[in-house]
N, CA and C atoms as a LAMMPS dump frame, in Angstrom:
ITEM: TIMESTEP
0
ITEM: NUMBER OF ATOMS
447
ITEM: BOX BOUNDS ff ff ff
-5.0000000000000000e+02 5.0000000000000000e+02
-5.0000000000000000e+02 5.0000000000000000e+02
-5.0000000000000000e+02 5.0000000000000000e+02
ITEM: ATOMS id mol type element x y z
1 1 1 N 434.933 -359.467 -368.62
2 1 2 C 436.142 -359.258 -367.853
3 1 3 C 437.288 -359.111 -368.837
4 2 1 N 438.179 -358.128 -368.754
5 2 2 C 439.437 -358.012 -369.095
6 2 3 C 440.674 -358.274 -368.385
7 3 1 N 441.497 -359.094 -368.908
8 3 2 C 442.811 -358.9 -368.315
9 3 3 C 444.108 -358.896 -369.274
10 4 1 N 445.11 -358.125 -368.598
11 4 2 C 446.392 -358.571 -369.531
12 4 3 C 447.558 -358.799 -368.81
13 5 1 N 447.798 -359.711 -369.359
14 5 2 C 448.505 -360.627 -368.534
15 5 3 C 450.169 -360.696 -369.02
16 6 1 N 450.961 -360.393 -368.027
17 6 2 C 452.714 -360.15 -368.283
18 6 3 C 453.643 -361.425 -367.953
19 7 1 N 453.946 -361.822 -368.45
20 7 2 C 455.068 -362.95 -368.027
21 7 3 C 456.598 -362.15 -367.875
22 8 1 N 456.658 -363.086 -366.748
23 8 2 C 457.323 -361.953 -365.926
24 8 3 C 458.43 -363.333 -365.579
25 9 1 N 459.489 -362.757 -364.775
26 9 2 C 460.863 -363.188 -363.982
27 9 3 C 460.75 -362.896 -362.323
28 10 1 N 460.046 -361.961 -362.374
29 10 2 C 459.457 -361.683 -360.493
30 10 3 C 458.835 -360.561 -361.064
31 11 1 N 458.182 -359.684 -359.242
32 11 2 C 456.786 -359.106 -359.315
33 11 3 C 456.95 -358.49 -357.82
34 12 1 N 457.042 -357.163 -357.397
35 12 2 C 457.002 -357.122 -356.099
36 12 3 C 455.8 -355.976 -355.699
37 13 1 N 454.936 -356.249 -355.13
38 13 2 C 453.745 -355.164 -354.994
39 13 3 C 453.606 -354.798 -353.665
40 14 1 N 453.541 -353.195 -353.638
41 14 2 C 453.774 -352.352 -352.232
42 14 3 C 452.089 -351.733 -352.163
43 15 1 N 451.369 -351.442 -351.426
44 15 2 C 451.36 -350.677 -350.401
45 15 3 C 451.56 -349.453 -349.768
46 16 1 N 451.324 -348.756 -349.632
47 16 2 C 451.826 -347.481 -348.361
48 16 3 C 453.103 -347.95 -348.164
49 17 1 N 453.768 -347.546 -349.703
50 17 2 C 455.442 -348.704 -348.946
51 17 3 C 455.965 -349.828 -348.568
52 18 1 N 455.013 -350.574 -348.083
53 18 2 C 455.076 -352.36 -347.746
54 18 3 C 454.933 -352.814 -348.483
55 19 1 N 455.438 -354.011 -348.457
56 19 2 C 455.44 -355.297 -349.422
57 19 3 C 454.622 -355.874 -349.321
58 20 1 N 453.49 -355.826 -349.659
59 20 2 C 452.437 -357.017 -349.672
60 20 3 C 452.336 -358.391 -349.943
61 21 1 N 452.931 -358.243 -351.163
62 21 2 C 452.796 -359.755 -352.375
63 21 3 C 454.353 -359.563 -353.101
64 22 1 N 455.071 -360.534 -353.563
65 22 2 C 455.804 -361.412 -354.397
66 22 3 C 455.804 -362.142 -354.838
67 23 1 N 456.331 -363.041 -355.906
68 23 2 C 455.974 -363.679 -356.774
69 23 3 C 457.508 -363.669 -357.499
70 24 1 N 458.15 -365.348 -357.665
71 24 2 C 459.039 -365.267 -358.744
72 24 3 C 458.616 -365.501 -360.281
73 25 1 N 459.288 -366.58 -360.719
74 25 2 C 458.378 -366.689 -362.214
75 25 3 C 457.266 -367.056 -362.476
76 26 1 N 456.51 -366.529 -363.597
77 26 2 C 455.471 -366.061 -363.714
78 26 3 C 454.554 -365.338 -364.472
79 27 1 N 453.401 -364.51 -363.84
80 27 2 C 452.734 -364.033 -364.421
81 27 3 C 451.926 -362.784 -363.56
82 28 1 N 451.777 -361.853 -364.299
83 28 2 C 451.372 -360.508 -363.051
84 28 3 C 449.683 -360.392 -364.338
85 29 1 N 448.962 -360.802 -363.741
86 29 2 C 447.842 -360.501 -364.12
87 29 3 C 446.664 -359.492 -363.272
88 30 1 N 446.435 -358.703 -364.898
89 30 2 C 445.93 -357.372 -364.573
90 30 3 C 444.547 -357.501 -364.781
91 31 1 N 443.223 -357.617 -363.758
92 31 2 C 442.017 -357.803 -363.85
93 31 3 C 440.694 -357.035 -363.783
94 32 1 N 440.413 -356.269 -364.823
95 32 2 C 439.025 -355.187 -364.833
96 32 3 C 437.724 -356.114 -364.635
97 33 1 N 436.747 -355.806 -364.259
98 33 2 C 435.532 -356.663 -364.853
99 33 3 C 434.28 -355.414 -364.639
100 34 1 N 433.966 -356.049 -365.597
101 34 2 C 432.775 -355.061 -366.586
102 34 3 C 431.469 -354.718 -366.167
103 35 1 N 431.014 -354.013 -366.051
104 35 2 C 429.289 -353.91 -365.846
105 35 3 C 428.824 -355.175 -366.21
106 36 1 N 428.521 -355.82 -366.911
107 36 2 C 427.336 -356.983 -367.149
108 36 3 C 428.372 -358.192 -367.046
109 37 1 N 429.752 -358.443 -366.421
110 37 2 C 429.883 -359.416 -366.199
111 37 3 C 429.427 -360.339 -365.43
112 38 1 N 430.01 -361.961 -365.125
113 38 2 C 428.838 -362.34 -364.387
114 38 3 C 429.986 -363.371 -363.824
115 39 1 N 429.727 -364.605 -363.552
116 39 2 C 429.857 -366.042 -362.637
117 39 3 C 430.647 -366.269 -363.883
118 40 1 N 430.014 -366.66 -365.012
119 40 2 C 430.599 -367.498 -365.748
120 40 3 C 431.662 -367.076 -366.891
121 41 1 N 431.722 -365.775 -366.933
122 41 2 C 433.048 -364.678 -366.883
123 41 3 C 434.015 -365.125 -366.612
124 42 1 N 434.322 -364.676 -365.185
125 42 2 C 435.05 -365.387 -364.558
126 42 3 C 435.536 -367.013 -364.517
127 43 1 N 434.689 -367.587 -364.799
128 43 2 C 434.905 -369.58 -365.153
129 43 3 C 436.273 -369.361 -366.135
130 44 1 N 435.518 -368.94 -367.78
131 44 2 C 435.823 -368.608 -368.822
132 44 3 C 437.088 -368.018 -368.938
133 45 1 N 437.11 -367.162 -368.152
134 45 2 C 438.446 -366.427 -367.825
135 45 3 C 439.795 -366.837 -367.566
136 46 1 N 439.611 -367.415 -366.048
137 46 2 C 440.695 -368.411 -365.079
138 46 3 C 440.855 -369.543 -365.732
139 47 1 N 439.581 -369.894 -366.226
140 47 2 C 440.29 -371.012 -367.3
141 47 3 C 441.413 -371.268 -368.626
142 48 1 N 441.147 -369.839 -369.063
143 48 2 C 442.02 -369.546 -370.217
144 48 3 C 442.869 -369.327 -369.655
145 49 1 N 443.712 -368.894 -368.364
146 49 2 C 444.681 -368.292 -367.937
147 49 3 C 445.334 -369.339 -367.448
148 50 1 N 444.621 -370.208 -367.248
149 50 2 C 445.336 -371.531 -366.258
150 50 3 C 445.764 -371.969 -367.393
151 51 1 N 445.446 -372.235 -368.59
152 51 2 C 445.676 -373.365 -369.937
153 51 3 C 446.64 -372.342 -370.713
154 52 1 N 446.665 -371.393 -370.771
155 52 2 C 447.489 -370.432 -371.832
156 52 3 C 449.069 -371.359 -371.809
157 53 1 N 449.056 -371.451 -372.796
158 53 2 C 450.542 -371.562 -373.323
159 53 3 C 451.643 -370.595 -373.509
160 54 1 N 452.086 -370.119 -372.974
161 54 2 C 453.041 -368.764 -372.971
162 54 3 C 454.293 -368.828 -372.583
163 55 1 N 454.779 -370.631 -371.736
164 55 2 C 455.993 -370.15 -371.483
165 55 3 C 456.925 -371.622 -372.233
166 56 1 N 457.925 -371.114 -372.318
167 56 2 C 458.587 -371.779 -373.038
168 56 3 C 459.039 -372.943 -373.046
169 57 1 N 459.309 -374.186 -373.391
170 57 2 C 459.877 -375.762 -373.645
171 57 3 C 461.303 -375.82 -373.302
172 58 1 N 461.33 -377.234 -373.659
173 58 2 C 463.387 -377.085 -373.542
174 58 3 C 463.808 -376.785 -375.616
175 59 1 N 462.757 -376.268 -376.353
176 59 2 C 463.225 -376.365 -377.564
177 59 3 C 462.417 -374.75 -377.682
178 60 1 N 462.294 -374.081 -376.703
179 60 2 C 462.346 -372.226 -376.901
180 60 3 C 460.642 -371.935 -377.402
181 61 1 N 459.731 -373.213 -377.894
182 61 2 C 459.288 -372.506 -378.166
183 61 3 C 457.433 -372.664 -376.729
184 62 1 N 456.515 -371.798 -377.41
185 62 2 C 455.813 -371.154 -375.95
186 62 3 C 454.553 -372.371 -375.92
187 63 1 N 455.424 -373.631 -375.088
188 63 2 C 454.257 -374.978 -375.193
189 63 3 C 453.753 -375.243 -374.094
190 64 1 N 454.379 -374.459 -372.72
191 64 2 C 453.716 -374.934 -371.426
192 64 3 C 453.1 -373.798 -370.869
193 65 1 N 452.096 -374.114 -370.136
194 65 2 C 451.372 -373.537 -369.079
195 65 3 C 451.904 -373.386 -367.95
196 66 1 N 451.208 -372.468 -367.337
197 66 2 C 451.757 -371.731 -365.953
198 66 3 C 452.191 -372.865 -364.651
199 67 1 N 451.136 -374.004 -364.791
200 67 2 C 451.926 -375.339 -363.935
201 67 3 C 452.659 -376.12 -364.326
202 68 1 N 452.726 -376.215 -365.773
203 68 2 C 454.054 -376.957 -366.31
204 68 3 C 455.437 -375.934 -365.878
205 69 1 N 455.173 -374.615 -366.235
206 69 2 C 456.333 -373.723 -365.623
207 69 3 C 456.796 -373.976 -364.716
208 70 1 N 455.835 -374.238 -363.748
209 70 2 C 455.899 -374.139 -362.147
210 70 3 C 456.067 -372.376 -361.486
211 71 1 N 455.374 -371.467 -362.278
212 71 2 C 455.049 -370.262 -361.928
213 71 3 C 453.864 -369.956 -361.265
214 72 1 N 453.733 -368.775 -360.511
215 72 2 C 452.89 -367.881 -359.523
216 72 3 C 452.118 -367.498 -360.527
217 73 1 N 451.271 -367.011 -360.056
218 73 2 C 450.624 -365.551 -360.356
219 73 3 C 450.474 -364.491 -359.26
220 74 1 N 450.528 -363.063 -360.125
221 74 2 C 450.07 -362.541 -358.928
222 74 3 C 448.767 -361.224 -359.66
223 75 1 N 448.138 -361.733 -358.912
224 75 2 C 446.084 -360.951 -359.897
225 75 3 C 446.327 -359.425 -358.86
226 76 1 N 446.225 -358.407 -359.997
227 76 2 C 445.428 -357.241 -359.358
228 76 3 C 444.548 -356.602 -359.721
229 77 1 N 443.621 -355.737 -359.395
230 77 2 C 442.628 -355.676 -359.779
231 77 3 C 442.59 -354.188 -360.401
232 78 1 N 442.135 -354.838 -361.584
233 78 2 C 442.601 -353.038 -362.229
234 78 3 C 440.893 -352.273 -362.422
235 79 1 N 440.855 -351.405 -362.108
236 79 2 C 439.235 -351.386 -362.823
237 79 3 C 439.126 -350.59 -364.607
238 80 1 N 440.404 -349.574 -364.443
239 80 2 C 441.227 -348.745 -365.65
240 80 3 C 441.252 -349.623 -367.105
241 81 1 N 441.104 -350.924 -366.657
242 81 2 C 440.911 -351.856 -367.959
243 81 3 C 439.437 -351.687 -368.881
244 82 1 N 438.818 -350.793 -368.285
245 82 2 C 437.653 -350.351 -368.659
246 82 3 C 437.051 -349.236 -369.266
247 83 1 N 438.738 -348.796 -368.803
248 83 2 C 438.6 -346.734 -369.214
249 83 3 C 438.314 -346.179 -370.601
250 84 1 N 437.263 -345.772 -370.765
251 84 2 C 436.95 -345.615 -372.014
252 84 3 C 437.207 -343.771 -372.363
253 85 1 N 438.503 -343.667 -373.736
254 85 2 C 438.993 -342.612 -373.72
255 85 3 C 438.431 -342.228 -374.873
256 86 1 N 437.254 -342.698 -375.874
257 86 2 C 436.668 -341.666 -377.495
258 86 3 C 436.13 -340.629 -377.044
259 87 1 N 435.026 -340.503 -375.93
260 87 2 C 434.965 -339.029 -375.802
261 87 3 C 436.164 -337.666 -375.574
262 88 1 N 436.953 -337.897 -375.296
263 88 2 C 437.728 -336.626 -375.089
264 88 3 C 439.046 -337.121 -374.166
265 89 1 N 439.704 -336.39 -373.202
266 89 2 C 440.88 -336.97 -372.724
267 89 3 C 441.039 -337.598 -371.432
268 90 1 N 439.617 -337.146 -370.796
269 90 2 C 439.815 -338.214 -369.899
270 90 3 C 439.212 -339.488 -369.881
271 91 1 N 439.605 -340.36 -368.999
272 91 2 C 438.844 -341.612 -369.336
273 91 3 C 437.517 -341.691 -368.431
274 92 1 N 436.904 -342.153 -368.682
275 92 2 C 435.125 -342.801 -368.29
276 92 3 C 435.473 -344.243 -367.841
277 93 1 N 434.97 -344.378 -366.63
278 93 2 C 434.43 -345.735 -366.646
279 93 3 C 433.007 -346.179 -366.258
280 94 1 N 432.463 -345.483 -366.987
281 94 2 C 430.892 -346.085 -366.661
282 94 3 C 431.056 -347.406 -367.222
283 95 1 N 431.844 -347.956 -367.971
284 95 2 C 431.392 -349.624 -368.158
285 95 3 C 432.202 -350.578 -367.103
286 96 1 N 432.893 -350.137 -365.933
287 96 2 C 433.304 -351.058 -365.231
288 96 3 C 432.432 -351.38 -364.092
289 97 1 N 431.948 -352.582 -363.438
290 97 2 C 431.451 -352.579 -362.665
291 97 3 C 431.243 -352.086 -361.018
292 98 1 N 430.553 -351.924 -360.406
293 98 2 C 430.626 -351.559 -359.174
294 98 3 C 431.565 -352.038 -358.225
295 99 1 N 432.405 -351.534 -357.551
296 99 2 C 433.627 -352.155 -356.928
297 99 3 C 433.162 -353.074 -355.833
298 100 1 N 431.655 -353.264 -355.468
299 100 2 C 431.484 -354.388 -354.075
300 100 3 C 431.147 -355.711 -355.127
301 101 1 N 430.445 -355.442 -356.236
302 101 2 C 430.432 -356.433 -357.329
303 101 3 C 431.375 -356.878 -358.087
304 102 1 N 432.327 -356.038 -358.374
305 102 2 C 433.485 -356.256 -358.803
306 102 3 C 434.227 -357.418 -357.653
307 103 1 N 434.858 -357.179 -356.702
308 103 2 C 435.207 -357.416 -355.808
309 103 3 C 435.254 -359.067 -355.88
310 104 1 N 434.073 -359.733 -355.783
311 104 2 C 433.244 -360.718 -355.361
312 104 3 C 433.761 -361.653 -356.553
313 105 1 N 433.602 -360.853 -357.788
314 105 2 C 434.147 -361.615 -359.211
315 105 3 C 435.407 -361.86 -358.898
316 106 1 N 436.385 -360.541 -358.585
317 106 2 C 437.926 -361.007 -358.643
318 106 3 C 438.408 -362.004 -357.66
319 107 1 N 437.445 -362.08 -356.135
320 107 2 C 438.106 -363.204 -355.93
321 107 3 C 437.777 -364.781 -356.093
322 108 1 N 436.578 -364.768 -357.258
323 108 2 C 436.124 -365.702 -357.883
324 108 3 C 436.971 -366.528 -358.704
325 109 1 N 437.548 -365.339 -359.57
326 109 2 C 439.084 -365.579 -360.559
327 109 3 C 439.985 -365.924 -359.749
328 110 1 N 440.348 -365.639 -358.491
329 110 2 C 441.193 -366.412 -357.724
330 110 3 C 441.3 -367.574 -357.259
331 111 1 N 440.03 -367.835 -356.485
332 111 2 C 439.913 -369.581 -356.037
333 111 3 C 439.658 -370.194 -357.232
334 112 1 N 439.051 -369.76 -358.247
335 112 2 C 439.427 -370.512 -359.744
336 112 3 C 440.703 -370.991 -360.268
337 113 1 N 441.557 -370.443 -360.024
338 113 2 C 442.712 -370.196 -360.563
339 113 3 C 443.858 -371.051 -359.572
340 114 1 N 443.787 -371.314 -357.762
341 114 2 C 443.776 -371.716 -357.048
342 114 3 C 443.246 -372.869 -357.099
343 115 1 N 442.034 -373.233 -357.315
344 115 2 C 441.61 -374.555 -357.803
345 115 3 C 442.146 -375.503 -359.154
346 116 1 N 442.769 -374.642 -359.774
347 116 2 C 443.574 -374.83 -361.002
348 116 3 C 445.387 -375.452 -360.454
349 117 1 N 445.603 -375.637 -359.316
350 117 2 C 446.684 -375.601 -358.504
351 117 3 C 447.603 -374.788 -359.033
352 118 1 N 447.198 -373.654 -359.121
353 118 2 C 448.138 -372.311 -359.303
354 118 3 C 448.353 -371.703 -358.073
355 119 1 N 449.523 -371.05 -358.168
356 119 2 C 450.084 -370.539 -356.695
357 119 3 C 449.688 -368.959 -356.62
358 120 1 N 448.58 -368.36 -356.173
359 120 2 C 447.884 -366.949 -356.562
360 120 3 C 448.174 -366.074 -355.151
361 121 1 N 448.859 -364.911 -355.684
362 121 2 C 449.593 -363.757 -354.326
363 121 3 C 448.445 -363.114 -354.968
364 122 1 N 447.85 -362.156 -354.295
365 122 2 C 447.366 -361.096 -354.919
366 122 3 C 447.309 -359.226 -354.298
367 123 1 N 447.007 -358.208 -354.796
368 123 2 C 447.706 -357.023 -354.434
369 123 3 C 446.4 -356.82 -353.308
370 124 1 N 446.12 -355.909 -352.952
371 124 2 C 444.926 -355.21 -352.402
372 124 3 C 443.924 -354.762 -353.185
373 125 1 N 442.602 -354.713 -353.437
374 125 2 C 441.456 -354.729 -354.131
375 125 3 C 441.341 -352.711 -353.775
376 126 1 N 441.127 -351.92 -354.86
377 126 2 C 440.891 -350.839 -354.638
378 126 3 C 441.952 -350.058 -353.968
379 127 1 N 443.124 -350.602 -353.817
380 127 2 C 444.296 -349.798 -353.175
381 127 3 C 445.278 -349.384 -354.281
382 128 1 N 446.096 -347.954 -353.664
383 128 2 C 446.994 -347.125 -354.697
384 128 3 C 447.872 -347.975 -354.397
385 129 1 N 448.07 -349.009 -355.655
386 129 2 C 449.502 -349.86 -355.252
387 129 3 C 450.268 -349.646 -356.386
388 130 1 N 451.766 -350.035 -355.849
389 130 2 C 452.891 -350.021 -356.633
390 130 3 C 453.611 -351.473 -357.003
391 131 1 N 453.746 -351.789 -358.266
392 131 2 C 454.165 -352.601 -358.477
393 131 3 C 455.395 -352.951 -359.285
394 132 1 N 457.01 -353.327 -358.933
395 132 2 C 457.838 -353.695 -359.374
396 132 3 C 458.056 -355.11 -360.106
397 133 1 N 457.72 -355.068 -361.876
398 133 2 C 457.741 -355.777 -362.667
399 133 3 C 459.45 -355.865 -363.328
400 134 1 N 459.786 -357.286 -363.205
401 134 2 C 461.164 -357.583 -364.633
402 134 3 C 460.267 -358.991 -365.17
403 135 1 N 459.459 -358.249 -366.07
404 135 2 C 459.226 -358.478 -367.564
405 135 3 C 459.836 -359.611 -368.46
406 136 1 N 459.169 -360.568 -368.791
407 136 2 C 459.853 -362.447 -369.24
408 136 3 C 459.717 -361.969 -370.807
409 137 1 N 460.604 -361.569 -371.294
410 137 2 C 460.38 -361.828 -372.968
411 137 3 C 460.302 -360.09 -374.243
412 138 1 N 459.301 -359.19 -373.539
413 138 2 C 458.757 -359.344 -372.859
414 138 3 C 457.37 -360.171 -374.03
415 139 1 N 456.391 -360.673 -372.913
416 139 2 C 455.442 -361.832 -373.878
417 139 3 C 454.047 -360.958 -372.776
418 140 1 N 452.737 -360.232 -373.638
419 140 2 C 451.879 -358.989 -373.096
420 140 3 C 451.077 -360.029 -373.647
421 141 1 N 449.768 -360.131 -372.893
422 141 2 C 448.455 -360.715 -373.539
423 141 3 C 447.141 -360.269 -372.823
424 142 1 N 446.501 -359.882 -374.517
425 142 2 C 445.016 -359.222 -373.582
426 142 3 C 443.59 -360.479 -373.854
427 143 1 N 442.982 -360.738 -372.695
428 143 2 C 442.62 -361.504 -372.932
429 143 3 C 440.844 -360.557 -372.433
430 144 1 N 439.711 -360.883 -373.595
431 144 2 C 438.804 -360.569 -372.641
432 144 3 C 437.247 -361.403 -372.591
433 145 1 N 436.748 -361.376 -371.838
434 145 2 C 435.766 -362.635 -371.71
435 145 3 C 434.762 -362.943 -372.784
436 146 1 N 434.267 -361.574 -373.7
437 146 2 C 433.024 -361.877 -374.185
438 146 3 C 433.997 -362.758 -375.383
439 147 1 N 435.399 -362.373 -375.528
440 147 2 C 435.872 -363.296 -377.07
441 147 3 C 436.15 -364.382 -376.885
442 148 1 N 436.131 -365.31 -375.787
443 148 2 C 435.579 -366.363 -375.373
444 148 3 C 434.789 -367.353 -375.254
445 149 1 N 435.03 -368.578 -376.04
446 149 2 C 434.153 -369.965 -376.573
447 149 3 C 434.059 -370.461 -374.968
């Protein structure tokens, strides 16, 4: 599984125009998962995301986690995190997984993450969505499962 993950100030994700999901401070995490990912992917994953240190202290520098923040998340599901562009100009994703398998993982990473007492909005699974990001820092992190102890 891949994700990269934005710390953010808010997050507003549309829809056919509607507002689906919001989110103030935070984190807008972007979630591919892979052909041979699995269960424990996902563990591995939400776990690192729940513990990441990324946001800042009362002395500036990046010592608390997303519940020390007291920030959201909001997970969408990208499958493009997979797009593989060396052959030529368009991208391939034969290495992302099947979207009913896919599916099943991302909202695995959710009640994970939820079980983590994180506050998780999330966009629509497989939908053309739009999303209005203001960007915390800005502070970008790619995180992906197999580089994972």
């Amino acid at each position: 599984m891949r994700v990269v993950i934005q710390r953010v100030l808010k997050a507003n994700l549309y829809v056919e125009g509607k507002e689906i999901s919001k989110i103030d401070k935070g984190a807008v995490v972007f979630l591919g998962v892979g052909k041979d990912d699995q269960e424990e992917d996902a563990k591995k994953l939400a776990l690192k995301i729940a513990k990441l240190r990324i946001y800042e202290d009362e002395n500036g520098k990046m010592n608390r986690n997303i519940q020390d923040y007291g920030g959201e998340i909001l997970l969408v599901s990208q499958f493009t995190l997979y797009g593989d562009c060396k052959g030529g100009n368009r991208p391939s994703f034969t290495q992302a997984k099947n979207p009913n398998d896919a599916k099943e993982l991302y909202l695995k990473v959710q009640n994970l993450l939820e079980n983590e007492n994180i506050s998780v909005k999330t966009g629509v699974f497989g939908a053309d969505m739009k999303i209005d990001v203001l960007n915390d820092g800005p502070v970008t992190i790619l995180l992906d499962s197999n580089d994972l102890k």
